[in-house]
KOLNU-829308 format. One record per residue (C-alpha): residue number from 1; residue in three letters; x, y, z. Coordinates in nm, 2 decimals. Layout:
! residues N
[r NUM "ala" [X Y Z]]
...
This chain:
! residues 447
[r 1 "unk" [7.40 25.68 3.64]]
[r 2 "unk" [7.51 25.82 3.98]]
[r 3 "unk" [7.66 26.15 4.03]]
[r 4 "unk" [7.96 26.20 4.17]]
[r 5 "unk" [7.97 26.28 4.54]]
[r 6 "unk" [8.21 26.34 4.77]]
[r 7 "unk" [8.00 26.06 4.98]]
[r 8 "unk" [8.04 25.81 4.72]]
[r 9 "unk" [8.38 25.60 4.57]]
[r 10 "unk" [8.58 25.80 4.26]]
[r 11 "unk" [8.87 25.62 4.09]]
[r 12 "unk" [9.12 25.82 3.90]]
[r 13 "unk" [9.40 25.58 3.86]]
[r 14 "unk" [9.41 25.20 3.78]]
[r 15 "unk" [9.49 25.05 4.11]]
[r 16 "unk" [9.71 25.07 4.31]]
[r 17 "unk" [9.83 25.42 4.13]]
[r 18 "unk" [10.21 25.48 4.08]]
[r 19 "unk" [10.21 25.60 4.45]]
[r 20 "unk" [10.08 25.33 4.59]]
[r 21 "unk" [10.27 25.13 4.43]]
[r 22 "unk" [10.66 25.32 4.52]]
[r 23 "unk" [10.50 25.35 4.91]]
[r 24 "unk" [10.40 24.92 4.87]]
[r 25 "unk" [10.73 24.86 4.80]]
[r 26 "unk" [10.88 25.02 5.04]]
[r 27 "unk" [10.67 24.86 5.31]]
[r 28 "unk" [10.77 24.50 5.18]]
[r 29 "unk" [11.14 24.57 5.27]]
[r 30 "unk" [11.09 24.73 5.65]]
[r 31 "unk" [10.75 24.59 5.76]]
[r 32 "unk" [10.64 24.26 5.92]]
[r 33 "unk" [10.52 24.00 5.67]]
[r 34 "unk" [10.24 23.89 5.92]]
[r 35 "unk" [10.01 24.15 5.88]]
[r 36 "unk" [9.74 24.03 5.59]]
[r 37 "unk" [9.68 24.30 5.35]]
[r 38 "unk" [9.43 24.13 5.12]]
[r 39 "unk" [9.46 24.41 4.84]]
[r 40 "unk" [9.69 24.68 4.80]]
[r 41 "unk" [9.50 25.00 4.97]]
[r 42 "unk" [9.72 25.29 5.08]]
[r 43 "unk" [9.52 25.55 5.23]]
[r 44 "unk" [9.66 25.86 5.24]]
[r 45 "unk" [9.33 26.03 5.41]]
[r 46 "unk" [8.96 25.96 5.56]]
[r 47 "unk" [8.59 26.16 5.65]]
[r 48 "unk" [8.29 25.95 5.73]]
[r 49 "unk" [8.28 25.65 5.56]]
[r 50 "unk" [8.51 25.73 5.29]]
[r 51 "unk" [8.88 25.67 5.22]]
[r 52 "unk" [9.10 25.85 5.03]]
[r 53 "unk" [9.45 25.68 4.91]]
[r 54 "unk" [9.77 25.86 4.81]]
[r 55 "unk" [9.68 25.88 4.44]]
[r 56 "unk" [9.39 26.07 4.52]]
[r 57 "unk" [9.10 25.77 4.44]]
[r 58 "unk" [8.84 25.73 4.65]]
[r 59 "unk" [8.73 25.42 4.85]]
[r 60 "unk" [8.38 25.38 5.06]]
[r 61 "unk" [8.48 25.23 5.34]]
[r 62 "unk" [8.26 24.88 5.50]]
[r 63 "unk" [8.57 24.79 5.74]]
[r 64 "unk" [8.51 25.08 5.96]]
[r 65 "unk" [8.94 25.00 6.02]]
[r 66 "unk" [8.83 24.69 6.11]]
[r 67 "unk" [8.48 24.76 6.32]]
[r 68 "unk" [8.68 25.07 6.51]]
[r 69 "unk" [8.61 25.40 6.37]]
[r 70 "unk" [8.25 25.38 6.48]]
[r 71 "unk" [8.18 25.78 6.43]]
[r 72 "unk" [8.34 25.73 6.11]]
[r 73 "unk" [8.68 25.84 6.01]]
[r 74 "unk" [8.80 26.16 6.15]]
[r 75 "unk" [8.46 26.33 6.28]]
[r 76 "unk" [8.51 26.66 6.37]]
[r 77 "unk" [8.37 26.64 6.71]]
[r 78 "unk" [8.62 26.35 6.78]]
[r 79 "unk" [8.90 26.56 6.61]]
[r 80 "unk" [8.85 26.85 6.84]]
[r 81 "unk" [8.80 26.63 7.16]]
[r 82 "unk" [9.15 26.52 7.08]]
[r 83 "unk" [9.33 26.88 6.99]]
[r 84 "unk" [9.20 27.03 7.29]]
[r 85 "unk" [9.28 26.75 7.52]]
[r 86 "unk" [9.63 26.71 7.34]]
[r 87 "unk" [9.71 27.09 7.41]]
[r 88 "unk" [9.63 27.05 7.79]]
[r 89 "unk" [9.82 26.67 7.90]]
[r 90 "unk" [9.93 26.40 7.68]]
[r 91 "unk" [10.01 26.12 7.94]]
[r 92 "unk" [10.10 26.10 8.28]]
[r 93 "unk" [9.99 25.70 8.38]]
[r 94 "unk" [9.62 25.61 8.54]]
[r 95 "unk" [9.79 25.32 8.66]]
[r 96 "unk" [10.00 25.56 8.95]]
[r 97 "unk" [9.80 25.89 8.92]]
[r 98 "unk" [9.46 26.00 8.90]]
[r 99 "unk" [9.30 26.23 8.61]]
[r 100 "unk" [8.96 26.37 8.59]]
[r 101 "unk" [8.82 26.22 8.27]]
[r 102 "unk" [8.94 25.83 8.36]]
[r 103 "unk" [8.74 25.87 8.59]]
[r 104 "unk" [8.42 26.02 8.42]]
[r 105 "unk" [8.47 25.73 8.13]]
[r 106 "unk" [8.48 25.47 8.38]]
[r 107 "unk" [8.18 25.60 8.53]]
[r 108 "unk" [8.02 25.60 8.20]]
[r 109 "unk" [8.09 25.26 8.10]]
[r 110 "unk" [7.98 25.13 8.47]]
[r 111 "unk" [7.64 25.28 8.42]]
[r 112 "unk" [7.61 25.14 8.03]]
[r 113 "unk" [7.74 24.79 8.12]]
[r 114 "unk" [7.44 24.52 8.03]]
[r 115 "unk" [7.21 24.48 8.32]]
[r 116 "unk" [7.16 24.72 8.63]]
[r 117 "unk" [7.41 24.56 8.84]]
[r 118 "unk" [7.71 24.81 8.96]]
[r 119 "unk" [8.07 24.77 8.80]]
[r 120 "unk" [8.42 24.86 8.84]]
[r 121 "unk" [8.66 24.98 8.53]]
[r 122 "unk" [9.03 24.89 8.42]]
[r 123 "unk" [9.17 25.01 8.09]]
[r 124 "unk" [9.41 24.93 7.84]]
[r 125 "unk" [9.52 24.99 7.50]]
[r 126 "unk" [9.35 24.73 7.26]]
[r 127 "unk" [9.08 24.43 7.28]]
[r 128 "unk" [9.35 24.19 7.32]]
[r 129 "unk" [9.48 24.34 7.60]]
[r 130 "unk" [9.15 24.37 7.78]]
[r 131 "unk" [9.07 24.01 7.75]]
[r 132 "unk" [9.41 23.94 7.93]]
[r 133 "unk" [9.28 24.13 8.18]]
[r 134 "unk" [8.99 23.96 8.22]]
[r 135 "unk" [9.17 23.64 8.24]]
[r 136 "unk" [9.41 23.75 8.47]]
[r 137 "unk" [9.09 23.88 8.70]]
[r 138 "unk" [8.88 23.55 8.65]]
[r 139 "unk" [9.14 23.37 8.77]]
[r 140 "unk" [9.25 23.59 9.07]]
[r 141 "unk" [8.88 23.56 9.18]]
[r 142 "unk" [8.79 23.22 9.15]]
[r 143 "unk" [9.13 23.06 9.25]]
[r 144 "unk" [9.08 22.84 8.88]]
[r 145 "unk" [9.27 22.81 8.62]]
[r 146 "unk" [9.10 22.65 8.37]]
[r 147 "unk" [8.81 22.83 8.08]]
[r 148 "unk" [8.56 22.69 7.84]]
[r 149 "unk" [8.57 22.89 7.49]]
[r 150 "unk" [8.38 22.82 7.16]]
[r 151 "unk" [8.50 22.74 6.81]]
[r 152 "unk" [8.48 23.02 6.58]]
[r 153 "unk" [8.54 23.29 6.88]]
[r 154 "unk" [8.86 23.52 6.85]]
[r 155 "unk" [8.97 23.67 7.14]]
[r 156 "unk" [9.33 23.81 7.02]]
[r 157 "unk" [9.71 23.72 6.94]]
[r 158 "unk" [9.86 23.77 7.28]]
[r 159 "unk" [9.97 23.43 7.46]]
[r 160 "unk" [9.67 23.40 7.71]]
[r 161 "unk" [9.38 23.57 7.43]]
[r 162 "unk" [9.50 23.33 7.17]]
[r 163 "unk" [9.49 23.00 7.34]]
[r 164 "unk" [9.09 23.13 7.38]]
[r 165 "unk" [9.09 23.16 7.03]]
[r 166 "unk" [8.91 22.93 6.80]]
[r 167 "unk" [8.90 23.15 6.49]]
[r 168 "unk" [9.19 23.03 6.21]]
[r 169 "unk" [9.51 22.76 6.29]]
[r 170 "unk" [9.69 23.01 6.12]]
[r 171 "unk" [9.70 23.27 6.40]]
[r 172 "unk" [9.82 22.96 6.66]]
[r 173 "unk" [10.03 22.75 6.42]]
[r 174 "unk" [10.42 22.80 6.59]]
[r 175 "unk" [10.34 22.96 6.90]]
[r 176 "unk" [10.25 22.70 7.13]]
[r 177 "unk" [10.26 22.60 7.38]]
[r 178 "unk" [9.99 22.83 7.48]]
[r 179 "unk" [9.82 22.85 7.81]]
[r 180 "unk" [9.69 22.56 7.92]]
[r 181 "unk" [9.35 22.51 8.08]]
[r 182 "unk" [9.11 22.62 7.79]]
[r 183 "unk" [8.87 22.33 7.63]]
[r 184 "unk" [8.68 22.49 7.30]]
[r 185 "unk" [8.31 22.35 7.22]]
[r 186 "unk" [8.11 22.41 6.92]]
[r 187 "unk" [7.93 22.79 6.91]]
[r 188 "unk" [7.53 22.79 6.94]]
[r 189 "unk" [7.40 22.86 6.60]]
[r 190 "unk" [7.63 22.62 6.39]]
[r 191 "unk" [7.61 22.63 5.98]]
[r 192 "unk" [7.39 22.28 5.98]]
[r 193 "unk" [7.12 22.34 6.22]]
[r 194 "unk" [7.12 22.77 6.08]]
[r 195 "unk" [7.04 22.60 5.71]]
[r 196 "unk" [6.79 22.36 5.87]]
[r 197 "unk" [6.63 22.62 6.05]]
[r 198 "unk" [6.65 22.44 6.40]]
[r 199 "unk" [6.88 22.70 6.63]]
[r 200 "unk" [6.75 22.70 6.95]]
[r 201 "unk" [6.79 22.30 6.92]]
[r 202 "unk" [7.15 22.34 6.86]]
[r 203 "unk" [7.17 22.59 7.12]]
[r 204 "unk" [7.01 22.35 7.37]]
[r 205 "unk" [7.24 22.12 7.29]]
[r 206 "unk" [7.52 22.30 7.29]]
[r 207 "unk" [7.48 22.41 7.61]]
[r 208 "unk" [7.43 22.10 7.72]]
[r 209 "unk" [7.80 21.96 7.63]]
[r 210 "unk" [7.94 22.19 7.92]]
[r 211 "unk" [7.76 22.03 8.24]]
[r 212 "unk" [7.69 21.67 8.08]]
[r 213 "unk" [7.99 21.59 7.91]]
[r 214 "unk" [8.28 21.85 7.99]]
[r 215 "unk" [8.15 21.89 8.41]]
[r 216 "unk" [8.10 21.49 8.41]]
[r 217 "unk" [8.39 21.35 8.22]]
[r 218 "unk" [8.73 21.57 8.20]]
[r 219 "unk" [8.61 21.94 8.37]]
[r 220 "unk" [8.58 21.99 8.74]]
[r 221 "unk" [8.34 22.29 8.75]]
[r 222 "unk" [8.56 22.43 9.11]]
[r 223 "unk" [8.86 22.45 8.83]]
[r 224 "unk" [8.67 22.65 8.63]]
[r 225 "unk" [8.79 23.00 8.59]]
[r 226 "unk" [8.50 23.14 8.32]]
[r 227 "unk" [8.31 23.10 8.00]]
[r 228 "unk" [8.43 23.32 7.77]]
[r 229 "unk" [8.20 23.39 7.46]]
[r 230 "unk" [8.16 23.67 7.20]]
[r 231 "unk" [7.79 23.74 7.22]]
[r 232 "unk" [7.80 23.79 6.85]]
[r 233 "unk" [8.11 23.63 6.70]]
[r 234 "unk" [8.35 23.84 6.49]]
[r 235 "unk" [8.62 23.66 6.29]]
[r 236 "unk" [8.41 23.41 6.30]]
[r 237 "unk" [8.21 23.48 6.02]]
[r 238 "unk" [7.94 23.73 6.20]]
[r 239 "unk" [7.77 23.39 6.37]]
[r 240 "unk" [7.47 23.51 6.52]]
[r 241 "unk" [7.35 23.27 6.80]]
[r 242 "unk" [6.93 23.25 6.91]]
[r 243 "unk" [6.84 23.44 7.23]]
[r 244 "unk" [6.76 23.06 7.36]]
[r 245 "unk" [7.16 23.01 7.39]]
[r 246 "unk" [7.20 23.28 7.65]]
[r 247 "unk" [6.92 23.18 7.90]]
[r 248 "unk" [7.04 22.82 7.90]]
[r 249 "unk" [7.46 22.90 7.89]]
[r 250 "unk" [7.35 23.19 8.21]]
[r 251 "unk" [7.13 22.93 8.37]]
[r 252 "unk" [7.44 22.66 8.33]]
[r 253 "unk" [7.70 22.96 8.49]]
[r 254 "unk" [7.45 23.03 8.75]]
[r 255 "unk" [7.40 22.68 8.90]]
[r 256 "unk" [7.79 22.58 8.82]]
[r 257 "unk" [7.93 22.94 9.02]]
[r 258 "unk" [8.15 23.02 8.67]]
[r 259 "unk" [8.18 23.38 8.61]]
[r 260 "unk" [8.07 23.45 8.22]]
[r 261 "unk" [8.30 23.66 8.02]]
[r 262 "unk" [8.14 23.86 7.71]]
[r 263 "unk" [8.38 23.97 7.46]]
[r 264 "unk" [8.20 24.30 7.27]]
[r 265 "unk" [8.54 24.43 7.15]]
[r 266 "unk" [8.44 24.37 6.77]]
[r 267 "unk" [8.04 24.38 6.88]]
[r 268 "unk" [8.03 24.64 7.15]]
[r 269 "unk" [8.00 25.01 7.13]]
[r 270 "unk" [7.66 25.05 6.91]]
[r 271 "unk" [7.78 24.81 6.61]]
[r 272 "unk" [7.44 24.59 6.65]]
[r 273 "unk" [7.21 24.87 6.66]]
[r 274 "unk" [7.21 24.88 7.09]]
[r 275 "unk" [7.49 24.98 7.25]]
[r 276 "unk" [7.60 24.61 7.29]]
[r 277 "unk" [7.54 24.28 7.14]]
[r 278 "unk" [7.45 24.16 7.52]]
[r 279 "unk" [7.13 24.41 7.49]]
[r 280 "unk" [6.99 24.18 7.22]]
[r 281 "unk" [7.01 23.88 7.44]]
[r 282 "unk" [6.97 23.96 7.84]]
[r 283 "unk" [7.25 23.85 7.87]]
[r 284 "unk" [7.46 24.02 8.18]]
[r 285 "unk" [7.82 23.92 8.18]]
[r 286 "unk" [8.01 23.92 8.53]]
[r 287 "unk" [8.32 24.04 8.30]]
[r 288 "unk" [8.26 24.25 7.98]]
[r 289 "unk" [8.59 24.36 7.71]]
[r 290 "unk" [8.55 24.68 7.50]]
[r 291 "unk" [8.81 24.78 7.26]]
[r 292 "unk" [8.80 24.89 6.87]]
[r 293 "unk" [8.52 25.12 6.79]]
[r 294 "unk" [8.50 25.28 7.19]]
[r 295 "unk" [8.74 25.62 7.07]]
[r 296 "unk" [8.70 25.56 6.74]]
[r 297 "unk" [9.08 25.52 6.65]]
[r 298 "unk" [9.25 25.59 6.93]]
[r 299 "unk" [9.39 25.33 7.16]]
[r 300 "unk" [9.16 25.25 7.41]]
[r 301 "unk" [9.03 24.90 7.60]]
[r 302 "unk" [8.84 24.85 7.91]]
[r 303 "unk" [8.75 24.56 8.10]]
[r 304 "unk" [8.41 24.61 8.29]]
[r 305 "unk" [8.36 24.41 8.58]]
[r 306 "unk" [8.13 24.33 8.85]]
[r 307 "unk" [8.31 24.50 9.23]]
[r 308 "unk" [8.32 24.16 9.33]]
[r 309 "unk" [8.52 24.02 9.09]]
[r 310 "unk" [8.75 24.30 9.04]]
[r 311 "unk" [8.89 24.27 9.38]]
[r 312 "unk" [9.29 24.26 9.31]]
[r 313 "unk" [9.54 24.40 9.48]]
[r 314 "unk" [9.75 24.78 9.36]]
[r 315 "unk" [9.99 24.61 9.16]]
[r 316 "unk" [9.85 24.30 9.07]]
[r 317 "unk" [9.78 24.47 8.74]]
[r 318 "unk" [9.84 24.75 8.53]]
[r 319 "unk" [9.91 24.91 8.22]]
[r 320 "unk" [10.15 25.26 8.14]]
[r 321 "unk" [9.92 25.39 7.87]]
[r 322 "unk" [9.60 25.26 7.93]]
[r 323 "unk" [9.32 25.47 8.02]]
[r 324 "unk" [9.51 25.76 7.80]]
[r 325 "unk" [9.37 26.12 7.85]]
[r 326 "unk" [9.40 26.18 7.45]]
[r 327 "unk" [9.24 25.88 7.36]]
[r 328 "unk" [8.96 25.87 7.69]]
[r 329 "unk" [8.80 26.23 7.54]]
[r 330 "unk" [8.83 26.07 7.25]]
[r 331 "unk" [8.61 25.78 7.40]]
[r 332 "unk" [8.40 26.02 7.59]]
[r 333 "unk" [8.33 26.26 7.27]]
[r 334 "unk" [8.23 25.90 7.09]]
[r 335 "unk" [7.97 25.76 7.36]]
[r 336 "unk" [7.83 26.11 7.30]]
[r 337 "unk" [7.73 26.07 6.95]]
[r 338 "unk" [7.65 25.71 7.02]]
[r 339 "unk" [7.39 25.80 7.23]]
[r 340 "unk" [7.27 26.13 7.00]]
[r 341 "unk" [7.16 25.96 6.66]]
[r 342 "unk" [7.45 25.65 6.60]]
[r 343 "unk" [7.32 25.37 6.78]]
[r 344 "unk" [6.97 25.46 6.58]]
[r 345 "unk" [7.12 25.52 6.29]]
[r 346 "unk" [7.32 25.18 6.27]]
[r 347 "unk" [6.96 25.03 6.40]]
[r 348 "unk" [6.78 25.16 6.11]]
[r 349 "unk" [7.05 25.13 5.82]]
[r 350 "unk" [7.14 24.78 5.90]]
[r 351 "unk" [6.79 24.71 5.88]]
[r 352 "unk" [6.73 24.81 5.54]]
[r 353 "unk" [7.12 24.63 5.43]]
[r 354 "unk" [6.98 24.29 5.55]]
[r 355 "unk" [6.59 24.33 5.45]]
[r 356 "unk" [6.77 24.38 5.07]]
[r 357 "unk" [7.09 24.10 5.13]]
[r 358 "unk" [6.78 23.84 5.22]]
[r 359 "unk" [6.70 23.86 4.87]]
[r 360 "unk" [7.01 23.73 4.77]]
[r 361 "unk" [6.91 23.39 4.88]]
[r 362 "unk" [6.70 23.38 4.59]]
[r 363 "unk" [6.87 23.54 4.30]]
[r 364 "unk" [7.25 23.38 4.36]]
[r 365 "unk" [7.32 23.05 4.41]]
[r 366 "unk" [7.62 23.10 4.59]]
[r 367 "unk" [7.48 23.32 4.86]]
[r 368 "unk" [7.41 23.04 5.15]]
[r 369 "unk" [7.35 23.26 5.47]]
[r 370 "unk" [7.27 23.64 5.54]]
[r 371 "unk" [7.35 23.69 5.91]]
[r 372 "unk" [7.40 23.99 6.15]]
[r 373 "unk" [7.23 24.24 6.37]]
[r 374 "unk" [7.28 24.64 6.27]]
[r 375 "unk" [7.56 24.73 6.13]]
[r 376 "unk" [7.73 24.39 6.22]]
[r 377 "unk" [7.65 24.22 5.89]]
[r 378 "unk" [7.77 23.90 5.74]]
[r 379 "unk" [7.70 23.70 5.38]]
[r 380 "unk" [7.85 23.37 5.36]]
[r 381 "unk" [7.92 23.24 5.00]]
[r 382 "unk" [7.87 22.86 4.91]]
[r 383 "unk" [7.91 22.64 4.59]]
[r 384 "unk" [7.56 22.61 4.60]]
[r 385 "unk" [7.22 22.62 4.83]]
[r 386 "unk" [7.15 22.23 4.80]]
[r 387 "unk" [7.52 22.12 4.88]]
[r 388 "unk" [7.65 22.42 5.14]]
[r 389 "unk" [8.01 22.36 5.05]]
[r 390 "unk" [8.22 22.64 5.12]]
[r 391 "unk" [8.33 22.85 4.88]]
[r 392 "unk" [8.66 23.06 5.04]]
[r 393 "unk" [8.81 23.11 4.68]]
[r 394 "unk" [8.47 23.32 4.56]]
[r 395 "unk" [8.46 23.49 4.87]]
[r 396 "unk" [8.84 23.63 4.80]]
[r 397 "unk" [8.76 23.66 4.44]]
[r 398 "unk" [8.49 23.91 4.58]]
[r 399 "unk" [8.72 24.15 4.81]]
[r 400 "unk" [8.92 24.20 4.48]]
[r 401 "unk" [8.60 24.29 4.23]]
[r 402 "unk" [8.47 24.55 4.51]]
[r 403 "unk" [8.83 24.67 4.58]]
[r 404 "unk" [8.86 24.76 4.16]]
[r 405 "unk" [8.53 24.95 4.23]]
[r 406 "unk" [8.58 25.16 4.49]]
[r 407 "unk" [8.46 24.95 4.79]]
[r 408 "unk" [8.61 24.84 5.10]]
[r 409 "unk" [8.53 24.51 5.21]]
[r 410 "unk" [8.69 24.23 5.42]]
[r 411 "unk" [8.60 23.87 5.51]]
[r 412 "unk" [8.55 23.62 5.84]]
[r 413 "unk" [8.51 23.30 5.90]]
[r 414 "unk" [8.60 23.07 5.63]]
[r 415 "unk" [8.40 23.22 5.37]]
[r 416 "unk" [8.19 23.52 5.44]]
[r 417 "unk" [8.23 23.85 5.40]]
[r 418 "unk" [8.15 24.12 5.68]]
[r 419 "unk" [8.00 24.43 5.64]]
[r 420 "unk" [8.09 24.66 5.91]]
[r 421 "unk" [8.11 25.00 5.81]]
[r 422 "unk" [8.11 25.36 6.04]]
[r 423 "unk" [7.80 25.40 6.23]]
[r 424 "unk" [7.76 25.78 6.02]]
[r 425 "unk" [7.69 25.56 5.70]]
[r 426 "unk" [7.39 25.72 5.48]]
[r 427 "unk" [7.13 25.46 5.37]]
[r 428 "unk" [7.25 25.59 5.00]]
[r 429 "unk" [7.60 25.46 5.07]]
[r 430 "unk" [7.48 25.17 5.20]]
[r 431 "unk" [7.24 25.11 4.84]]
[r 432 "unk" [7.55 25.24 4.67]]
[r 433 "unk" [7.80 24.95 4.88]]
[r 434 "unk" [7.48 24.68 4.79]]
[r 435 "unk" [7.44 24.76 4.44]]
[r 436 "unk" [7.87 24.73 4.38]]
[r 437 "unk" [7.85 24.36 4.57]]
[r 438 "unk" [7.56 24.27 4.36]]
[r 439 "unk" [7.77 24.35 4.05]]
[r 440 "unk" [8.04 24.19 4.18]]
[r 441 "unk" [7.87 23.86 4.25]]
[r 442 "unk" [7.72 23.84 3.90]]
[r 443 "unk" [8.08 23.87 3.78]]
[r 444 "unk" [8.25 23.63 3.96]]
[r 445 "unk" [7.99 23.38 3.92]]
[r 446 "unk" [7.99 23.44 3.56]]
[r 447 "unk" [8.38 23.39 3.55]]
């Protein structure tokens, strides 16, 4: 038996506790019946990795808040970054005044942008609204309107992020139309040729649809805006492609003039064990969108662009709050500890989570892929190894079991679950988080 720890989940009430319940209730009558809420958590508090909710049970958290809180919930550093910038100015608007720490983050963020090529900076308030952006820019550039994006991607909900995204029908079904212009083909390392061990084939080939199908048949390259891609995809189901996908999609943008666009919102900002997913690869975006884990928690996006492409005109785009001097020390204070022991420590933890989630392969047969890079970590549950079908319903029935133990997770793609937690995770949370899921499994597949 464990001991108890602060560091570690307690339950004191079946769940959710009378609290939870009243405050559930509540949120039912006022609140939008869009947002998700796959089990009934209602935090009251946070520190590190764990979550505390209003009846006082504690919850280790592998969401992260979705892959945002990357120095873990409320870090003192962070915390202070925020009072003392809070007692000094509040807002005033980088898009019609100027303030000493945009600046500094911008610079930042220039210099750790994938390849040593210069860059220029716009910021907003959330990864959807930095892929607009970079929408808006391609096209401003190039003079196109049209973009290629990849099934599986997500890219947002706003009009122009969604029509890029290729994630769930759900999140399109009743809004259309949507932008026009965007063609989706199928992401490098697809389920098929993953299980068959043959990636870089697929990503040949994958590749290849762009200039010898979409170019020669329906796609004028000189209407083409960009290629947008998540280096490592998100909502997807944590899709990891081989490094053979980038040389051949950058060699395909090189000779066709198409700018490439790297979504890292869910990826960037030290989640893979380097400070982004494009690190892994070489791959050097002309257009690269960082959101959720860059302050972590406060409102922040920035869209990171080579000078030449981010040539538009004062007024051609803005935004009131973004660039926000709370939420930019906030993002300052986080690169910070990033850079100190984070990115290492998300490096070497991840490592260990996937060296023991391997072995899953072998002792469940409804474990069909283990996927991810650092603390960007994805199991994808099947029927069984020999058929691959899909099993969604023991992938939900999983959420539940770890929720009723004190463990935080969430799923993607159709039917994996992501593990994603705070960057400050100790390798005995992550055992702890590992030896719940394994329980868990051996439940629901004896149910």
């Amino acid at each position: 038996m464990r001991t108890v720890s602060l560091e570690l989940p307690r339950l004191v009430t079946a769940l959710p506790g009378p609290r939870a319940e009243a405050l559930i209730a509540r949120d039912h009558a006022v609140l939008s019946p869009s947002y998700t809420r796959p089990y009934p958590l209602v935090v009251a508090k946070g520190e590190g990795a764990i979550i505390e909710d209003v009846d006082g049970n504690r919850f280790l958290d592998m969401n992260a808040g979705i892959a945002v809180v990357a120095a873990g919930h409320c870090h003192p550093r962070v915390v202070a970054a925020i009072q003392r910038q809070a007692e000094k100015l509040i807002h005033m608007s980088g898009t019609d005044f100027y303030y000493e720490n945009m600046v500094r983050l911008a610079e930042l963020l220039a210099e750790l942008a994938p390849g040593d090529v210069p860059r220029r900076v716009y910021f907003g308030n959330s990864g959807t609204e930095a892929v607009e952006a970079a929408i808006k820019m391609a096209r401003y550039h190039t003079g196109r309107d049209k973009f290629i994006a990849f099934f599986g991607g997500f890219h947002g909900r706003t009009m122009g992020s969604l029509a890029l995204t290729g994630s769930k029908s759900i999140q399109r079904k009743g809004f259309g139309p949507l932008m026009p212009g965007v063609t989706h083909i199928p992401f490098a390392y697809c389920y098929r040729c993953a299980y068959h061990k043959q990636p870089e084939t697929c990503a040949v080939e994958c590749v290849k649809v762009i200039e010898e199908q979409l170019v020669r048949t329906i796609l004028p390259a000189e209407e083409i805006a960009g290629i947008v891609l998540e280096p490592v995809q998100g909502e997807g189901g944590y899709v990891v492609p081989p490094r053979k996908f980038f040389d051949e999609l950058q060699a395909v943008a090189e000779r066709l003039k198409i700018p490439i666009i790297a979504d890292e919102v869910q990826s960037g900002m030290g989640r893979t064990g380097k400070m982004w997913a494009s690190d892994h690869f070489g791959l050097v975006p002309d257009i690269l969108t960082v959101a959720k884990g860059i302050a972590s928690g406060m409102p922040l996006s920035a869209t990171i662009a080579r000078p030449a492409l981010m040539q538009w005109k004062p007024g051609a785009h803005a935004s009131t709050f973004g660039g926000n001097p709370v939420a930019v020390e906030a993002a300052l204070t986080t690169i910070e500890l990033l850079q100190e022991s984070l990115i290492e420590n998300a490096a070497a933890v991840g490592a260990h989570m996937q060296q023991r989630m391997e072995g899953w392969k072998q002792r469940f047969p409804c474990v069909g892929d283990v996927r991810g890079m650092g603390l960007m970590l994805g199991v994808e549950f099947v029927r069984d190894q020999e058929s691959r079908v899909r099993n969604q319903a023991l992938r939900d029935r999983l959420e539940q079991l770890a929720f009723e133990r004190g463990l935080l997770v969430l799923g993607a793609g159709q039917n994996s679950i992501r593990l994603c937690p705070p960057l400050v995770i100790t390798r005995d949370q992550a055992d702890y988080a590992l030896d719940v899921l394994e329980e868990c499994i051996g439940v629901a597949m004896r149910e």
